[in-house]
C-alpha positions as CSV (number, residue, x, y, z in Angstrom):
1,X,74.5,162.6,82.4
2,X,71.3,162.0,83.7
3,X,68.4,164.5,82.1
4,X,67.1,165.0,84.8
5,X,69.5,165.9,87.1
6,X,70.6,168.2,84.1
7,X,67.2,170.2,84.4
8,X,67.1,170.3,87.7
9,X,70.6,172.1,87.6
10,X,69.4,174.5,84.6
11,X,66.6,175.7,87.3
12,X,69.1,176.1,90.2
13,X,71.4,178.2,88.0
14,X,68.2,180.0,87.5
15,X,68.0,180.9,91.2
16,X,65.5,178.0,91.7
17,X,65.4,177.0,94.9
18,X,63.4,174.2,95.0
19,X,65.7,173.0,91.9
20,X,68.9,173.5,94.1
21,X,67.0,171.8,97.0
22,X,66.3,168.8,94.9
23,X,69.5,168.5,93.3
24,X,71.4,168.5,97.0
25,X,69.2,166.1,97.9
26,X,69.8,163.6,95.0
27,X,73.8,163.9,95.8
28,X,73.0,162.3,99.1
29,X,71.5,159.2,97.0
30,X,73.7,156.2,96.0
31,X,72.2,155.8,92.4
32,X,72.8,159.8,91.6
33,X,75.4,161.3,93.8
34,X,78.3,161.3,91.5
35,X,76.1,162.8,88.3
36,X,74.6,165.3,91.1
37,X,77.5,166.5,93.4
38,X,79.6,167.3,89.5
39,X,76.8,169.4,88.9
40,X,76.8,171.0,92.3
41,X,80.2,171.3,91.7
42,X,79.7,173.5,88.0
43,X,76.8,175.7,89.8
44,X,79.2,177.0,92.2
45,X,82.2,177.2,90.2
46,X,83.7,180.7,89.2
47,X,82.9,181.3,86.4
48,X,80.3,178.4,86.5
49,X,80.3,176.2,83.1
50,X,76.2,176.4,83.9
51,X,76.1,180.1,84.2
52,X,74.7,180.4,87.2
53,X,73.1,183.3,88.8
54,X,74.0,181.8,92.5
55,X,76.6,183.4,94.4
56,X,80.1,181.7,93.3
57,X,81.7,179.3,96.3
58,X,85.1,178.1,94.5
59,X,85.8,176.1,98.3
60,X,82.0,174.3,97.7
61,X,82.5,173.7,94.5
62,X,86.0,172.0,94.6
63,X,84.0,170.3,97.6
64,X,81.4,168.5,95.3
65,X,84.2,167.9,92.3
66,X,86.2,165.5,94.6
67,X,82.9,163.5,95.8
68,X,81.7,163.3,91.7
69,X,85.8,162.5,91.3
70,X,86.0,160.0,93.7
71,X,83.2,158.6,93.0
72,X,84.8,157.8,89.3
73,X,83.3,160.9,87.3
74,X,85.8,161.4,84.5
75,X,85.1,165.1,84.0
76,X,84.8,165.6,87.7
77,X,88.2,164.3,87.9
78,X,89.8,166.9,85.3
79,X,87.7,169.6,87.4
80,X,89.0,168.5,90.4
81,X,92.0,168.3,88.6
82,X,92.5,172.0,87.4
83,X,90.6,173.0,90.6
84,X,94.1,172.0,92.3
85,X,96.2,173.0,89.5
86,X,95.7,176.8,89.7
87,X,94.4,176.6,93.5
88,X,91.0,177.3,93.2
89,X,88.8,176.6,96.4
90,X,91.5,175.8,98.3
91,X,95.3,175.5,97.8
92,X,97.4,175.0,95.2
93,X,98.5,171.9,95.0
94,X,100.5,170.6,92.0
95,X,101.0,167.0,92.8
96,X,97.4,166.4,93.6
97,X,96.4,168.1,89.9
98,X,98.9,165.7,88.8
99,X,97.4,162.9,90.2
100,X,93.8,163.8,89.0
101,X,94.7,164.9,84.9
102,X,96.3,161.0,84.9
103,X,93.0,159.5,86.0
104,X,90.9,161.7,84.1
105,X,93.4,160.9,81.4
106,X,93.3,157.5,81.8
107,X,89.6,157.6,81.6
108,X,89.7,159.3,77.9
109,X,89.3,162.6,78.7
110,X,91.0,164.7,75.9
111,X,91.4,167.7,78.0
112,X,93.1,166.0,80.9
113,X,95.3,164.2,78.4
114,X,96.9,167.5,77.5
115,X,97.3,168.9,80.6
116,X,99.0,165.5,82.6
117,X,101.1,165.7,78.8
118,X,102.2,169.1,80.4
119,X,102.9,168.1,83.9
120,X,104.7,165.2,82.6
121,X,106.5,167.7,80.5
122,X,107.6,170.3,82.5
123,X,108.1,167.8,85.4
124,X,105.5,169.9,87.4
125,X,103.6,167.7,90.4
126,X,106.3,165.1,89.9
127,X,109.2,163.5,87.8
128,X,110.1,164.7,84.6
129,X,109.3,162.5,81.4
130,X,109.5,164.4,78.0
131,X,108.7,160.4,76.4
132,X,105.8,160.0,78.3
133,X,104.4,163.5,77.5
134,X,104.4,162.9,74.1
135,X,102.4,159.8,74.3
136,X,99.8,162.0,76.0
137,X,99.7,164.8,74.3
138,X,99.5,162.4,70.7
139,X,96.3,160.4,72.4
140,X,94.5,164.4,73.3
141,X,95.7,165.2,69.4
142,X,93.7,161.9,68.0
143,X,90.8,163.2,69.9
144,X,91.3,167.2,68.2
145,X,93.0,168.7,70.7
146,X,95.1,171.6,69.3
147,X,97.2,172.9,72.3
148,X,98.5,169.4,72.8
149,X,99.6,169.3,69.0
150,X,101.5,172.5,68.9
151,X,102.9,171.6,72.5
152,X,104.2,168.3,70.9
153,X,105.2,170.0,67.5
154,X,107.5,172.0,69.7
155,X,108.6,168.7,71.4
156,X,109.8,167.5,68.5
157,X,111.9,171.1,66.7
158,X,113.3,171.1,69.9
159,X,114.9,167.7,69.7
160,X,113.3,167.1,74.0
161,X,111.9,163.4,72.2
162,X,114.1,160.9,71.3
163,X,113.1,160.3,67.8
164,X,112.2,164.3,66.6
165,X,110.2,163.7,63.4
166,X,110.1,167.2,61.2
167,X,107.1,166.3,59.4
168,X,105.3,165.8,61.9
169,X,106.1,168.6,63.9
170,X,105.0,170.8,60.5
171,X,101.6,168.5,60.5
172,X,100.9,169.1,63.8
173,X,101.8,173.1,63.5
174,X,99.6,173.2,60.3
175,X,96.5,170.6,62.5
176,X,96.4,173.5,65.2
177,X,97.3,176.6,62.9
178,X,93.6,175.5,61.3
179,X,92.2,175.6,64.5
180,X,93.2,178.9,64.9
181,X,96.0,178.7,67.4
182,X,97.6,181.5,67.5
183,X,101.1,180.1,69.0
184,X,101.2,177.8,66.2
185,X,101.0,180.0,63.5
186,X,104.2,182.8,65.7
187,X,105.9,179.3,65.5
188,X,104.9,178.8,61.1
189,X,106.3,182.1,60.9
190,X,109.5,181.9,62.6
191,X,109.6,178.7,60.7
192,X,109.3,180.9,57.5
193,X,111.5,183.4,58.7
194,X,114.4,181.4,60.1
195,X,114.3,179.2,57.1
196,X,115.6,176.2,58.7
197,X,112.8,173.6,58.7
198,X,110.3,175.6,55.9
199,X,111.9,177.6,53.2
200,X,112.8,180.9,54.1
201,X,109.7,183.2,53.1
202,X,109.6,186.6,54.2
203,X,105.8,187.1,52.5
204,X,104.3,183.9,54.4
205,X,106.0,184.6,57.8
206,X,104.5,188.0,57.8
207,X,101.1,186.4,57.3
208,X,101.3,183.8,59.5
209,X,102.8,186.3,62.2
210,X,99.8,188.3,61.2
211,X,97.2,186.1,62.3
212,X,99.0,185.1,65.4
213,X,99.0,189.1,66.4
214,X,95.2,189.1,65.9
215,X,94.5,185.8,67.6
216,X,96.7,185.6,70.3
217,X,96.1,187.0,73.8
218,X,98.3,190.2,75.5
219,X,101.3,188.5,76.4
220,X,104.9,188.1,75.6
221,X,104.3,186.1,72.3
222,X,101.2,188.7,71.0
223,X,104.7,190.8,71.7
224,X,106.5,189.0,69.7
225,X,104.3,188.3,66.7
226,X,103.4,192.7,66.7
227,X,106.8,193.5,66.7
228,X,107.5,191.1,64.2
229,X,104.5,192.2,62.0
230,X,105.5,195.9,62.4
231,X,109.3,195.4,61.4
232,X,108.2,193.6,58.3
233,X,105.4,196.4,57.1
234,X,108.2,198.9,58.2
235,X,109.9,198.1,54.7
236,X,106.6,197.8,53.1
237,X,104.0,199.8,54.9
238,X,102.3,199.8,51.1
239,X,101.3,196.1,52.0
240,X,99.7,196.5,55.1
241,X,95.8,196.7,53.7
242,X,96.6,194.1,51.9
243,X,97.8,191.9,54.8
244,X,95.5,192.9,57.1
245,X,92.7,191.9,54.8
246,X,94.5,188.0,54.1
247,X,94.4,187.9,57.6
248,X,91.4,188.7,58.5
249,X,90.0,187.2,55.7
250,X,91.6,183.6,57.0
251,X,90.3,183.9,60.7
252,X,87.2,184.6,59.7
253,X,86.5,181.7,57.2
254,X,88.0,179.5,60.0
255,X,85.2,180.6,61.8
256,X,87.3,182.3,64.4
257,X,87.2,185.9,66.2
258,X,90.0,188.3,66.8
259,X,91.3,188.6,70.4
260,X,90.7,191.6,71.8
């Protein structure tokens, strides 16, 4: 991204107009207009990734995010991408946000990789292709992508590929359970608890169901892992200092916060 143009969208979010001025004129220019309409695009987001002070325009910004996109911006494509994907700016439009996380994808974005893995998946925007959307969602794990890991871990204990490997499915659980994703550590402890993949381990699946309940957001599976929690310390409500402080202790050496 040009430094420039960067700076010159720092001021705007600042409430700069001359910034904003210069910036709208540069996205008329040949040589900057993809670089400056994507940044016109983040200023008028909601909430914008800049931080702006300007007054939010979702229907502008989606505006600029398909110039930048067609102009063969990969992020601008995985904006425009989830602009259309949860209708901001305009309508929703599933085959269009479709259309936009494969070319992002395509392009190497690791964030649009997962998402067209979950289109592909759930046969959302278009045809259903469980094969396919583990492909994509292995290329956004090689780039670190932790949602894409546990979403192919389940993949795989589910049996929905045609090859389910175990291991892997427990590597990728454990890749994303490090990165402090809460669904993957509900699934370790179901694991745990079921005792059909992992050895049945009542003392480890009321950890890991433990740090989902603190990491996870309110929701059916925050549900899940409290109720779970609370009918395990219900037999030993002598261990629940001592659980609350392991898990604690493990989110906060992973560097991670607990959800609110």
């Amino acid at each position: 991204m040009n430094p420039q143009l960067v700076e010159l969208a720092g001021k705007a979010a600042n409430c700069d107009n001359d910034a904003l001025l210069q910036l709208q004129l540069a996205s008329q220019l040949e040589v900057s207009r993809a670089e400056a309409s994507f940044l016109l695009g983040q200023l008028f987001d909601t909430p914008s990734p800049l931080l702006s002070k300007l007054q939010p325009n979702p229907t502008d910004a989606r505006r600029f995010y398909l110039i930048a996109a067609e102009l063969g911006l990969p992020l601008a494509q995985l904006s425009v991408g989830n602009m259309f994907d949860y209708g901001e700016g305009g309508d929703q439009d599933s085959e269009q946000a479709r259309y936009w996380y494969a070319v992002a994808a395509e392009n190497g974005v690791r964030d649009a990789q997962m998402h067209f893995g979950r289109m592909l998946e759930m046969g959302r925007g278009g045809a259903k292709d469980s094969e396919a959307a583990a492909r994509w969602y292995m290329k956004a794990v090689e780039q670190g992508d932790e949602l894409a890991a546990t979403n192919l871990a389940t993949m795989h204990l589910r049996g929905d590929v045609r090859d389910p490997d175990m291991d892997l499915a427990l590597g990728l659980l454990q890749f994303s359970a490090e990165k402090l994703d809460g669904l993957a550590h509900l699934m370790i402890a179901s694991l745990y608890r079921e005792g059909k993949v992992l050895e049945q381990d009542g003392g480890r699946a009321l950890h890991h169901n433990y740090i989902a309940s603190l990491l996870l957001l309110p929701g059916p599976n925050r549900d899940m892992a409290i109720q779970r929690r609370e009918g395990a310390l219900s037999q030993h409500p002598d261990m629940r200092a001592k659980f609350e402080e392991l898990a604690t202790a493990y989110i906060a050496d992973h560097g991670g916060q607990i959800s609110s």
